[in-house]
C-alpha positions as CSV (number, residue, x, y, z in Angstrom):
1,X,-21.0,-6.5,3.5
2,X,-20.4,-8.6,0.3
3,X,-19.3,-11.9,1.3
4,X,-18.0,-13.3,-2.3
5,X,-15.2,-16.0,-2.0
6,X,-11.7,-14.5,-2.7
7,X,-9.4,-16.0,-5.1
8,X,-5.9,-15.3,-5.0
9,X,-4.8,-16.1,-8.9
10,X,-1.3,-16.0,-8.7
11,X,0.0,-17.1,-12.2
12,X,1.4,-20.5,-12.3
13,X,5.1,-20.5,-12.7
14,X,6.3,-16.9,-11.4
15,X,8.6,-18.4,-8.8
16,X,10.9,-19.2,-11.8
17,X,10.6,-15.7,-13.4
18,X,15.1,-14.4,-12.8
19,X,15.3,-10.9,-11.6
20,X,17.1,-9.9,-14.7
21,X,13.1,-10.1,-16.4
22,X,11.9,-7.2,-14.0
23,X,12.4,-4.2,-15.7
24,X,11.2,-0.4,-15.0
25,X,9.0,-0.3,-18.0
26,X,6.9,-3.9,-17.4
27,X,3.4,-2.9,-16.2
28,X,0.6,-5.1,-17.3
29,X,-3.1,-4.4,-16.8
30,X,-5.2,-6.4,-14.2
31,X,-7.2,-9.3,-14.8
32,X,-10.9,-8.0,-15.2
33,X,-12.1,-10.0,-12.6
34,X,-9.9,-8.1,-10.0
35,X,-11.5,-4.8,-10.6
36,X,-15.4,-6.1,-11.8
37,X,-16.8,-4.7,-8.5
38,X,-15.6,-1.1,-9.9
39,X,-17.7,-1.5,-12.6
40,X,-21.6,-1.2,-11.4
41,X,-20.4,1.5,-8.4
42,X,-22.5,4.3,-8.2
43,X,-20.6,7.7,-9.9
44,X,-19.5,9.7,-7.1
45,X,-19.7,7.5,-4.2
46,X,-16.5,5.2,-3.0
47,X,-16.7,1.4,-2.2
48,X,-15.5,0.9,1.4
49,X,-14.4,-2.1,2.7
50,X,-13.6,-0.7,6.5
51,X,-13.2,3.5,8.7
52,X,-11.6,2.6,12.0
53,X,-9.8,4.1,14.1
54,X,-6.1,2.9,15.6
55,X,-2.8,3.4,16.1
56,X,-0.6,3.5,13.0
57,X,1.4,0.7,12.8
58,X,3.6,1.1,10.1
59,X,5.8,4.6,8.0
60,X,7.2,7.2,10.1
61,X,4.2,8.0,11.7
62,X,4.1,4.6,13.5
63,X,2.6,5.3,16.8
64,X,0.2,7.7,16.3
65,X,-3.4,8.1,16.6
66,X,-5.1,7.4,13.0
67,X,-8.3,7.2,11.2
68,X,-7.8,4.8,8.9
69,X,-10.5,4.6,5.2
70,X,-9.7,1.0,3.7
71,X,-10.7,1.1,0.1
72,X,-12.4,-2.3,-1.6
73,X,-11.0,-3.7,-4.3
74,X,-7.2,-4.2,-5.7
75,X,-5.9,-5.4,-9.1
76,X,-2.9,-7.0,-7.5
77,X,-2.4,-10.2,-5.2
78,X,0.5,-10.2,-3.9
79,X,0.9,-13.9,-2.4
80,X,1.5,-12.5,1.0
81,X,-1.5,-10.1,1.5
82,X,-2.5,-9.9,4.8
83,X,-5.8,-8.3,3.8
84,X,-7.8,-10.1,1.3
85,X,-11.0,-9.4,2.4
86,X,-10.1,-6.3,0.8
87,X,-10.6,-7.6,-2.4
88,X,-14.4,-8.2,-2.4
89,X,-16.2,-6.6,1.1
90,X,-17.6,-3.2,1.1
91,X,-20.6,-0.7,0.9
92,X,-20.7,2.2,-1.1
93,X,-20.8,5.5,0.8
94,X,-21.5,8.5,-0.7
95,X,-18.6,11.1,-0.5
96,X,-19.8,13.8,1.6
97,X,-20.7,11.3,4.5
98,X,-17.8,9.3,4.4
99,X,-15.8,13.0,4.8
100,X,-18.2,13.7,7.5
101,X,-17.3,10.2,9.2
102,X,-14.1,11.0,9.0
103,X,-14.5,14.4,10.7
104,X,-16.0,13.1,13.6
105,X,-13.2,11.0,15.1
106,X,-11.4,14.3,15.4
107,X,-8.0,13.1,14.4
108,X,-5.4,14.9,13.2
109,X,-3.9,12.0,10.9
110,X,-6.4,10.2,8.2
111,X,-4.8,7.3,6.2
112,X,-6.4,6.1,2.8
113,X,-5.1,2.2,2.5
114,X,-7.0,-0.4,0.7
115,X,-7.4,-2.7,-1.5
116,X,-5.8,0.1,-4.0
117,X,-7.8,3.4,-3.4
118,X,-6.6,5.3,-6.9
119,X,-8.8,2.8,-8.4
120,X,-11.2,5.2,-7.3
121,X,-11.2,8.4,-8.9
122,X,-13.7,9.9,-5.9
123,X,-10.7,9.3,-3.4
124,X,-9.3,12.7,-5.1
125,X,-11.5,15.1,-4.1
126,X,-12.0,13.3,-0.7
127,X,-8.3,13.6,0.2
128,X,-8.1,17.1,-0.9
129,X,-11.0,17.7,1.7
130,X,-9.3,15.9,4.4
131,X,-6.3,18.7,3.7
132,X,-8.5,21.4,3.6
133,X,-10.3,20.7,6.8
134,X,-6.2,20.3,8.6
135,X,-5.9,16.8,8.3
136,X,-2.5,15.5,7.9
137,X,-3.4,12.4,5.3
138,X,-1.2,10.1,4.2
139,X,-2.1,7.6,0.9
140,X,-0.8,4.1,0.9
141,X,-0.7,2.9,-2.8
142,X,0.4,-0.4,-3.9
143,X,2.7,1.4,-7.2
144,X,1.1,0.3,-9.8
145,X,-1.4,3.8,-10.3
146,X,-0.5,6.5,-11.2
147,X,-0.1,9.1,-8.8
148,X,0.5,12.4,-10.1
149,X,-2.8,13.6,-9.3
150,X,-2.4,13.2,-6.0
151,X,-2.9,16.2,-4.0
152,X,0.6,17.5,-3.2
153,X,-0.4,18.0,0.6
154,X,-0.7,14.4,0.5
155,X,2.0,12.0,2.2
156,X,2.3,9.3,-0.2
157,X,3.4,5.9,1.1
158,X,3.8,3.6,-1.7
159,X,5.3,0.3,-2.6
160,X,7.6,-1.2,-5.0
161,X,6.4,-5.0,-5.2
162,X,9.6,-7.0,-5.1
163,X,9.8,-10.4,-7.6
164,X,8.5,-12.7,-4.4
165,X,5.4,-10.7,-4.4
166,X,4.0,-12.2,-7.8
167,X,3.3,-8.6,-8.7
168,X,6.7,-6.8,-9.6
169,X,6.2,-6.7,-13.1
170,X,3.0,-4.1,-12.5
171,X,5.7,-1.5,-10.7
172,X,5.0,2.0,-12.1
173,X,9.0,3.6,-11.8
174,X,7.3,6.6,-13.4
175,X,5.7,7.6,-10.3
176,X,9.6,8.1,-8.7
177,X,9.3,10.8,-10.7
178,X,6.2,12.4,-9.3
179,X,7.0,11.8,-5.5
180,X,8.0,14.2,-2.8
181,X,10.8,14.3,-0.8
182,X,8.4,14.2,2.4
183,X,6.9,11.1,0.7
184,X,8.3,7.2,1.4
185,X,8.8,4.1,-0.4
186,X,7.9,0.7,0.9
187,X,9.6,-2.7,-0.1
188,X,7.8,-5.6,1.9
189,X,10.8,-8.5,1.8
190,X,9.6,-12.3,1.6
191,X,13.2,-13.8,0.6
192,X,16.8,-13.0,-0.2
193,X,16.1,-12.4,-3.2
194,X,13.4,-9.9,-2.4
195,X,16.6,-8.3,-0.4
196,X,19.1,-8.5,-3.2
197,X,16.3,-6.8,-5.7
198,X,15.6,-3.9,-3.5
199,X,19.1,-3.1,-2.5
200,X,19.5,-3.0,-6.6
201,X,16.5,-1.0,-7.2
202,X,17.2,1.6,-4.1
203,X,21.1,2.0,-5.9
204,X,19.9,2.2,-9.0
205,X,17.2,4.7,-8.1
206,X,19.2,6.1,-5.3
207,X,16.4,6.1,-3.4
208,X,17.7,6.3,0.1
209,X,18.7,9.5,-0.9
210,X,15.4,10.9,-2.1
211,X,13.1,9.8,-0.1
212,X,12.5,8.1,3.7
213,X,12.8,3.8,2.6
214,X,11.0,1.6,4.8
215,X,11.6,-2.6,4.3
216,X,9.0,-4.6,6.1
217,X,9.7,-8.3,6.5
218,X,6.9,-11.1,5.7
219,X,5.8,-12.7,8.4
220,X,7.4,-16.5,8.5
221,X,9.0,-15.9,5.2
222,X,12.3,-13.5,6.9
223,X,12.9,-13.7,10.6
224,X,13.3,-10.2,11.4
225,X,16.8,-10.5,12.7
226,X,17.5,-12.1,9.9
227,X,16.2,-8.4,7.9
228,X,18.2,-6.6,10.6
229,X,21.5,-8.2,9.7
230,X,20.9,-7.7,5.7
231,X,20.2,-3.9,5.9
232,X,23.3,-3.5,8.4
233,X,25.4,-5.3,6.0
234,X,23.9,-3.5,3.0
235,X,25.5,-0.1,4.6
236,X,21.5,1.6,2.9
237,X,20.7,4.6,4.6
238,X,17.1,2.7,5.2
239,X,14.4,2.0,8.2
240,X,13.7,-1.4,8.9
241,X,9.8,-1.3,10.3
242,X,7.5,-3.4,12.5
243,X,3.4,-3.9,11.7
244,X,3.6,-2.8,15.1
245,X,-0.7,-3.2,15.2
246,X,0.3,-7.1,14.8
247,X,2.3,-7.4,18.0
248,X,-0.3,-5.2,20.0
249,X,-3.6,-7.2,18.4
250,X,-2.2,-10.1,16.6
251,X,-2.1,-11.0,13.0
252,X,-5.5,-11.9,12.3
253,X,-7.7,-8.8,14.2
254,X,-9.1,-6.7,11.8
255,X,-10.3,-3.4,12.3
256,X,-7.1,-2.6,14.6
């Protein structure tokens, strides 16, 4: 495993940024140093930081048995990530084996997480293999890729970075156009005004009536009674959801 020091760059000064700068069409590329591991990976194998398998602990398959394939690499860094090691560790694996890997758990549900696995191009054809071979596979996707390549037997989880993340102004609000209605959104909340720009941005979207909504609260940043009583009040036809893997294995086990 690659043991390179992880930097988390937030720009200086994004805390001051007002909501009214985050608009639809603001996506800026990555720094090059977020994605440099990409570069010198072998054509037709994937970088892989971790296969495991656990129960889900988060979307509306929470509960359930799942293998899950964390990708390496992501060109965001949200302040809150609760996977950094993400960033930098991994082995390449060539596509067939990994599939093969996969295979042999002999579980029905197969999640691709990462890092940011469409910075992969190889996790196309993987996914469309998991399908093929009965696998219910979901994709979780941090919304800045694009996604309409996805296979559409794919269950697409995929975030909208709110302004406390320090990545909301790399939000794709194309992709809304190229999700299912079997598909879900994500918001992961760090503040009120986290809350007050998703409740905007599910409105203005009309999200909650598209798609299933899940809002996550960050751990020590919103008490989650404190999330419970916003989304009541808000009236949003919305699921307010638990990392339940943290509460069974704590917030620091990996692997789980």
């Amino acid at each position: 495993m690659l043991a390179t020091k992880v930097s988390r760059d937030v720009p200086a000064g994004r805390e001051s940024l007002k909501l009214a700068l985050y608009d639809d069409l603001m996506v800026i590329p990555y720094p090059k140093q977020r994605i440099a591991l990409l570069e010198t990976k072998t054509p037709g194998r994937l970088l892989i930081h971790e296969i495991y398998r656990s129960l889900q602990g988060e979307s509306t398959y929470a509960g359930l048995p799942c293998v899950f394939v964390r990708t390496t690499v992501c060109g965001q860094r949200c302040v809150w990530c609760d996977t950094p090691h993400a960033f930098v560790e991994g082995e390449e694996i060539a596509a067939d084996e990994l599939l093969s890997h996969v295979l042999a758990y002999n579980c029905p549900l197969v999640e691709l997480t990462g890092g940011e696995p469409l910075l992969q191009t190889e996790v196309h054809p993987l996914m469309t293999a998991l399908a093929d071979a009965g696998k219910t596979v979901l994709l979780e996707t941090g919304g800045a890729e694009d996604i309409a390549q996805v296979d559409r037997r794919v269950h697409i989880i995929m975030d909208l970075k709110c302004p406390d993340s320090g990545e909301c102004e790399r939000n794709r609000f194309e992709n809304l156009e190229h999700l299912k209605s079997k598909d879900e959104i994500k918001f992961v909340i760090a503040s009120r005004r986290d809350f007050d720009w998703t409740v905007e941005t599910i409105r203005k979207h009309k999200l909650d009536q598209r798609h299933s909504v899940l809002l996550s609260a960050v751990h020590d940043s919103v008490a989650l009674v404190e999330l419970a009583d916003w989304i009541l009040a808000s009236r949003l036809d919305v699921r307010m959801q638990l990392q339940m893997h943290k509460f069974i294995w704590g917030a620091k086990s990996r692997g789980v």
